[in-house]
C-alpha distance (Angstrom), angle and dihedral (degrees) to the residues before:
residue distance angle dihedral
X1 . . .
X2 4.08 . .
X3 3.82 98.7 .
X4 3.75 145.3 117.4
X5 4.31 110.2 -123.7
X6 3.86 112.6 -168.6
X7 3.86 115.4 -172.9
X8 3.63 118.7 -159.6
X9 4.21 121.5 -158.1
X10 4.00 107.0 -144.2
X11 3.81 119.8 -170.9
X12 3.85 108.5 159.5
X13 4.21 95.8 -33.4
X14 4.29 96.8 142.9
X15 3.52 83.3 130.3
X16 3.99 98.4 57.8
X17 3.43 111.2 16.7
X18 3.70 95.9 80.3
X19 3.94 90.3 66.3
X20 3.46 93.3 33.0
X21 3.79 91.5 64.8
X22 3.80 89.8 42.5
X23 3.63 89.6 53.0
X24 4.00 88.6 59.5
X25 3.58 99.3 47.3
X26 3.73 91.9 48.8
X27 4.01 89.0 65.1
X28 3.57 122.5 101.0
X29 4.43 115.4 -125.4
X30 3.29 124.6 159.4
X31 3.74 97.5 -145.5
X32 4.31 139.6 53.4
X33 4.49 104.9 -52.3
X34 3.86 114.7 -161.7
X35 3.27 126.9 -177.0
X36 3.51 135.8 -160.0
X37 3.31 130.4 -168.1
X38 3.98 116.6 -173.4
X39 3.98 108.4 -169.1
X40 3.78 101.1 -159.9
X41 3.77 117.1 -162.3
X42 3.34 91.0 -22.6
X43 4.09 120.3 177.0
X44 3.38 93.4 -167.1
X45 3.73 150.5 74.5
X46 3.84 89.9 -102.7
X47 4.40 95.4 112.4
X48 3.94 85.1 55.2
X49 3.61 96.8 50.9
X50 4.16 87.9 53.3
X51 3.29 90.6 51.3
X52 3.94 96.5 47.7
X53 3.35 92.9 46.9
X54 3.93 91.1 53.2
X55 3.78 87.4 48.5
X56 3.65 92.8 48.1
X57 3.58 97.2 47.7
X58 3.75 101.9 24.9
X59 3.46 88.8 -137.6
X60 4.26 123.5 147.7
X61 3.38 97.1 -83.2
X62 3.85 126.4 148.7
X63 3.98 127.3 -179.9
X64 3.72 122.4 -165.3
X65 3.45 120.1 -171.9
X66 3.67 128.9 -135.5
X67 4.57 131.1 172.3
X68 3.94 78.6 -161.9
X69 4.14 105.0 102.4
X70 3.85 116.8 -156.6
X71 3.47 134.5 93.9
X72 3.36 101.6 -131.7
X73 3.98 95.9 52.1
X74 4.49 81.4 54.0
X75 3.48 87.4 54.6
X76 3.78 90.6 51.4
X77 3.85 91.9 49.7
X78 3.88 91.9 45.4
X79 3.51 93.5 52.1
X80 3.89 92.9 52.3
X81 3.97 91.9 59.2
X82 3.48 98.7 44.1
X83 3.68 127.1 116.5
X84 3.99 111.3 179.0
X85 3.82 139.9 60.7
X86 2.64 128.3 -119.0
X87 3.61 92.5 63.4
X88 3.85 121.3 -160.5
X89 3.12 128.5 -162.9
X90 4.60 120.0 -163.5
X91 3.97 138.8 174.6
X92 3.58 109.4 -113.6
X93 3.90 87.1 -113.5
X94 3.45 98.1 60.0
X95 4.15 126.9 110.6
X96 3.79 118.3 -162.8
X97 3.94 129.6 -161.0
X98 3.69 121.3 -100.7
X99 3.92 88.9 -104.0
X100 3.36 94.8 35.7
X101 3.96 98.9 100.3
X102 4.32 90.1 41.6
X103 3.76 88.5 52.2
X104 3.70 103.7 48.2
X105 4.10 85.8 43.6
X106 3.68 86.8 56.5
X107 3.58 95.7 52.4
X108 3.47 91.1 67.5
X109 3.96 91.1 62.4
X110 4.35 78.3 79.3
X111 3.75 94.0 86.9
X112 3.26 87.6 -150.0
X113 3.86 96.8 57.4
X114 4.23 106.8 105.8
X115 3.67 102.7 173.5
X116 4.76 127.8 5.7
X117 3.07 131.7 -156.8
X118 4.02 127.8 177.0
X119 4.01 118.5 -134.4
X120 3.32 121.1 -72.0
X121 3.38 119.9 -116.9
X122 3.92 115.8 -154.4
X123 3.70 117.2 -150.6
X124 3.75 126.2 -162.6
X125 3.71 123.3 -176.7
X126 3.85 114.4 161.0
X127 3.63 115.8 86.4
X128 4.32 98.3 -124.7
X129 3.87 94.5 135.8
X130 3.49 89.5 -161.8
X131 4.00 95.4 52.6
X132 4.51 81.7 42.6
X133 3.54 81.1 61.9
X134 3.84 105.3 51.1
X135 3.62 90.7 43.7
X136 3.81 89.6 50.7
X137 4.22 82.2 52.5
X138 3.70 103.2 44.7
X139 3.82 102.3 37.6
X140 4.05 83.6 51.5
X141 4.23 87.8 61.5
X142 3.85 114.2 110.1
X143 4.25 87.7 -130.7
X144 4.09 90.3 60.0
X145 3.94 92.6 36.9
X146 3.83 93.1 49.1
X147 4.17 105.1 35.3
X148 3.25 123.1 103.9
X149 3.92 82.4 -150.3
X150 3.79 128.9 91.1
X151 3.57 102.3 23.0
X152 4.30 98.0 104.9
X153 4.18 92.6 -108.9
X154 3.70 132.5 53.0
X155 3.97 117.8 160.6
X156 3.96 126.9 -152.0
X157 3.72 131.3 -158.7
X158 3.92 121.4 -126.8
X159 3.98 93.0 -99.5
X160 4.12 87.3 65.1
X161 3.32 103.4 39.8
X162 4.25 84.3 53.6
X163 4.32 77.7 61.1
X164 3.76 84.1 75.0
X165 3.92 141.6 48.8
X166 3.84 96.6 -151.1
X167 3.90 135.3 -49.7
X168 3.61 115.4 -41.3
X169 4.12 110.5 -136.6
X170 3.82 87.9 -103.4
X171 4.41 125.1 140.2
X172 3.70 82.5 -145.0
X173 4.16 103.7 64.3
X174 3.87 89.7 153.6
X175 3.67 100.5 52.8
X176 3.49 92.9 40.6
X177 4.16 85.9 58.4
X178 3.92 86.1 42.9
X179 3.73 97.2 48.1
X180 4.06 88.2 56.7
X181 3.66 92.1 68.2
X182 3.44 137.7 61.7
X183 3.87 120.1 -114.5
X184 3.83 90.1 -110.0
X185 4.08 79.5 61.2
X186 3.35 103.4 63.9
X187 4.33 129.9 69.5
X188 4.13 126.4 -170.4
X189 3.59 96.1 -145.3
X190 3.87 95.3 -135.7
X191 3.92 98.2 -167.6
X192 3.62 100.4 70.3
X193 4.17 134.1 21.8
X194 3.56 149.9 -151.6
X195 3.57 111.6 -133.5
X196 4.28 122.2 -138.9
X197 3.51 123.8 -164.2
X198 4.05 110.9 -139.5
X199 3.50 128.3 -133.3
X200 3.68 106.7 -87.9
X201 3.86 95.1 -146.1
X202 3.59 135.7 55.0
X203 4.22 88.3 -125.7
X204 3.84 86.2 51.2
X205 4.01 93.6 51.4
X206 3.68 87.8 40.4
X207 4.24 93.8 58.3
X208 3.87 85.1 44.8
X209 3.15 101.0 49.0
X210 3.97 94.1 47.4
X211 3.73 87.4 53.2
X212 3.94 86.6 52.5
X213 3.14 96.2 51.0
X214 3.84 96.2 40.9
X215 3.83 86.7 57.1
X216 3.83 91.5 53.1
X217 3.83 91.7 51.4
X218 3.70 90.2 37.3
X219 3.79 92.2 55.9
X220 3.85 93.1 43.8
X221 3.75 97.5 55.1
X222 4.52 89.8 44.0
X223 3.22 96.6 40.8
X224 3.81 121.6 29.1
X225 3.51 105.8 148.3
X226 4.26 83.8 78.4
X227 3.88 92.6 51.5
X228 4.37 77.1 89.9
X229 4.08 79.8 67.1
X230 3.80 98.3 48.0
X231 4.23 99.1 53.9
X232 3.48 123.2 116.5
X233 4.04 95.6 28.3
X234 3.86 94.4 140.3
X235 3.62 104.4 40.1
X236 3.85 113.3 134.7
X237 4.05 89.5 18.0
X238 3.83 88.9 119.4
X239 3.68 100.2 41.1
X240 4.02 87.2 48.6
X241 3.86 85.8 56.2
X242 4.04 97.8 48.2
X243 3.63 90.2 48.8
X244 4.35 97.5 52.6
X245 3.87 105.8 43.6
X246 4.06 97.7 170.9
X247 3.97 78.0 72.4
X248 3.76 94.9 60.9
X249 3.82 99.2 82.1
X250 3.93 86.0 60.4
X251 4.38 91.5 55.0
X252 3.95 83.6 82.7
X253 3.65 96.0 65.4
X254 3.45 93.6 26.6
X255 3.55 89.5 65.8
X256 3.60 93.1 47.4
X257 3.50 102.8 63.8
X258 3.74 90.5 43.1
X259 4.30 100.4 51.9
X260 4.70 76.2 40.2
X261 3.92 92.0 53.8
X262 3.86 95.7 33.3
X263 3.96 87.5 54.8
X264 3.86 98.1 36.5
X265 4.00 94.1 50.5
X266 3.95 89.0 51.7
X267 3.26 96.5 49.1
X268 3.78 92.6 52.8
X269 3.83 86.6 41.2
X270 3.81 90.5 59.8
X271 3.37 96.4 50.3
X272 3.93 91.5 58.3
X273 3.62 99.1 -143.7
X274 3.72 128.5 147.3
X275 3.77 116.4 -71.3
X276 3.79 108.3 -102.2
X277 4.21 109.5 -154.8
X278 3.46 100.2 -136.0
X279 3.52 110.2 -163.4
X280 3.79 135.8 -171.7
X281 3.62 114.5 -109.1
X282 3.85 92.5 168.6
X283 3.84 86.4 94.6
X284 3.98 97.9 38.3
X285 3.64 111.2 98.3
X286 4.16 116.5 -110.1
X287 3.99 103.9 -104.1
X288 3.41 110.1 -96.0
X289 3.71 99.7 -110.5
X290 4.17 87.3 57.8
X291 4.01 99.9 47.8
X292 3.95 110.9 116.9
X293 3.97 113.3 -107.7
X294 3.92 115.5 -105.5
């Protein structure tokens, strides 16, 4: 069926999946939209603010329910009631552009074209100058300006998602859909974006970045018949570097957090316990009940 399926994993997101939603049924696509958002072991109001927002808006929206927590299992469930390819799948914090749905559809008419993404757009709001300046740095790095990974949406066409039986248990569900295609597979949309909000602390960007990492090393060790897919990721860091000194004073921390997540995610890899999915609630709105009066 001609379509465009977008399945949305909810654990405890009241505070975002309202605009989230909105977001989606602001974009422009010329063919049938459903949306599914699976809140997983939620503890929260965050299923009856899908489904009010559907009423309100009358828009395509289905909710499933689940007391199961994990992403990957909402994936699984998502998948099962969808109708369309492409297939998308996007964090419940995640705002698109307008044309951002139409544009990663039409990528897709490249027969080549396995799995699209639109750019990411990185989002910094505190005012740490120091953790400005390694965002500045690391969203500048050919590897985050050209993956189809880490920017909250990625879509697949029906031939990939035949690569794979269901979700693996894995922290890193984007990488592992990256990692089953071949470089020449995969298009940035660069006319439209998804936009992330960073974590505004260096202890938030230190948890995510562990989990990151731990989903890298995670996949690596399950699945190391895709590593073939994942070579080559840094080429041209070093000449990118040389060639932009006012970045340099940011390599110190820069560093940092990548020897701190490197270390942290082995650690928790060697102990063989189950993958927690840290999140970032640094950018998540406090629930309304909680916010401080005027």
């Amino acid at each position: 069926m001609t379509g465009f399926s977008i399945i949305i994993p909810a654990h405890n997101e009241a505070n975002v999946i309202e605009s989230t939603l909105q977001s989606l049924l602001s974009s422009h696509i010329n063919c049938p939209l459903q949306i599914i958002v699976v809140a997983n072991g939620c503890r929260d109001d965050t299923a009856d603010r899908a489904r009010a927002v559907a009423k309100a808006t009358g828009g395509p929206i289905e909710v499933i329910e689940t007391p199961i927590g994990g992403k990957c299992n909402a994936l699984n469930i998502g998948d099962r009631a969808a109708h369309y390819f492409p297939r998308a799948y996007l964090d419940a914090d995640i705002h698109i552009s307008e044309n951002a749905l139409q544009s990663v559809a039409d990528a897709f008419k490249d027969s080549q074209c396995r799995v699209a993404a639109p750019a990411a757009r990185h989002v910094y709001s505190g005012w740490n100058p120091i953790l400005a300046g390694y965002y500045s740095l690391w969203r500048s790095l050919p590897y985050v300006r050209n993956s189809v990974m880490g920017c909250g949406f990625y879509a697949i066409d029906r031939q990939l998602r035949s690569r794979f039986v269901e979700f693996p248990s894995l922290t890193a569900d984007d990488k592992f859909i990256r990692n089953l295609t071949e470089p020449s597979e995969r298009r940035v949309v660069g006319n439209c974006y998804s936009m992330i909000n960073m974590p505004e602390t260096f202890a938030d960007l230190l948890k995510v970045k562990t989990r990151w990492t731990y989903g890298s090393l995670e996949l690596a060790n399950a699945r190391p018949d895709l590593n073939v897919n994942d070579q080559h990721r840094y080429k041209g860091v070093i000449p990118h570097l040389l060639l932009r000194p006012w970045l340099w004073p940011n390599i110190p921390a820069f560093v940092l957090v990548y020897l701190y997540s490197h270390h942290a995610a082995r650690q928790k890899l060697a102990e063989i316990s189950p993958a927690i999915w840290e999140r970032d609630d640094s950018t998540r709105p406090m629930p309304r009940q909680t916010r401080p009066a005027a």
